[in-house]
N, C-alpha and C positions, 0 to 999 in steps of 0.2 A: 186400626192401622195395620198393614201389610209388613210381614218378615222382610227385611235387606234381604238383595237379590245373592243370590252364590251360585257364581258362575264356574263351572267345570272348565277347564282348559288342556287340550295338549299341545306340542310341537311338533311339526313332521318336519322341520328341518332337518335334511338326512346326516348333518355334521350333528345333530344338537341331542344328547346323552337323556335330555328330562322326558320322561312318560307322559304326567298330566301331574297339574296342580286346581288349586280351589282355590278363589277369589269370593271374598264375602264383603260386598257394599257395605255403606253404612246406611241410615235412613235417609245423608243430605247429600247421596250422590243422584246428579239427571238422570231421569229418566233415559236419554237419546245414548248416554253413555255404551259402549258395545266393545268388543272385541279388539278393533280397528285402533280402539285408540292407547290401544296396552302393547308389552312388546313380551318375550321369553327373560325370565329372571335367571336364566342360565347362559344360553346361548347370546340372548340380548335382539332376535332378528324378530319382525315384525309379520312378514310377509308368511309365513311359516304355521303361524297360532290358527288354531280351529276350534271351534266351542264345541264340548261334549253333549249330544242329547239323550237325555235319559230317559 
């Protein structure tokens, strides 16, 4: 069985204070699940989120 996914995150919304967080799936989250359907747990804006590649 495969690690849950942990997804890197930051905000560029230019009002929004957060740098970058980390999101860590469980094993019973979809596959299709992505970026898009999450928002900033600061700022709260949608549009703004970019996934970090490392």
């Amino acid at each position: 069985m495969d690690m849950p996914k942990t997804l890197e995150v930051t905000c560029t919304s230019g009002d929004c204070e957060l740098d970058m967080f980390e999101m860590h799936y469980t094993y019973d989250m979809p596959d299709d699940v992505g970026i898009t359907d999450f928002s900033c747990p600061y700022c709260g804006e949608t549009e703004g989120l970019e996934e970090i590649e490392l």
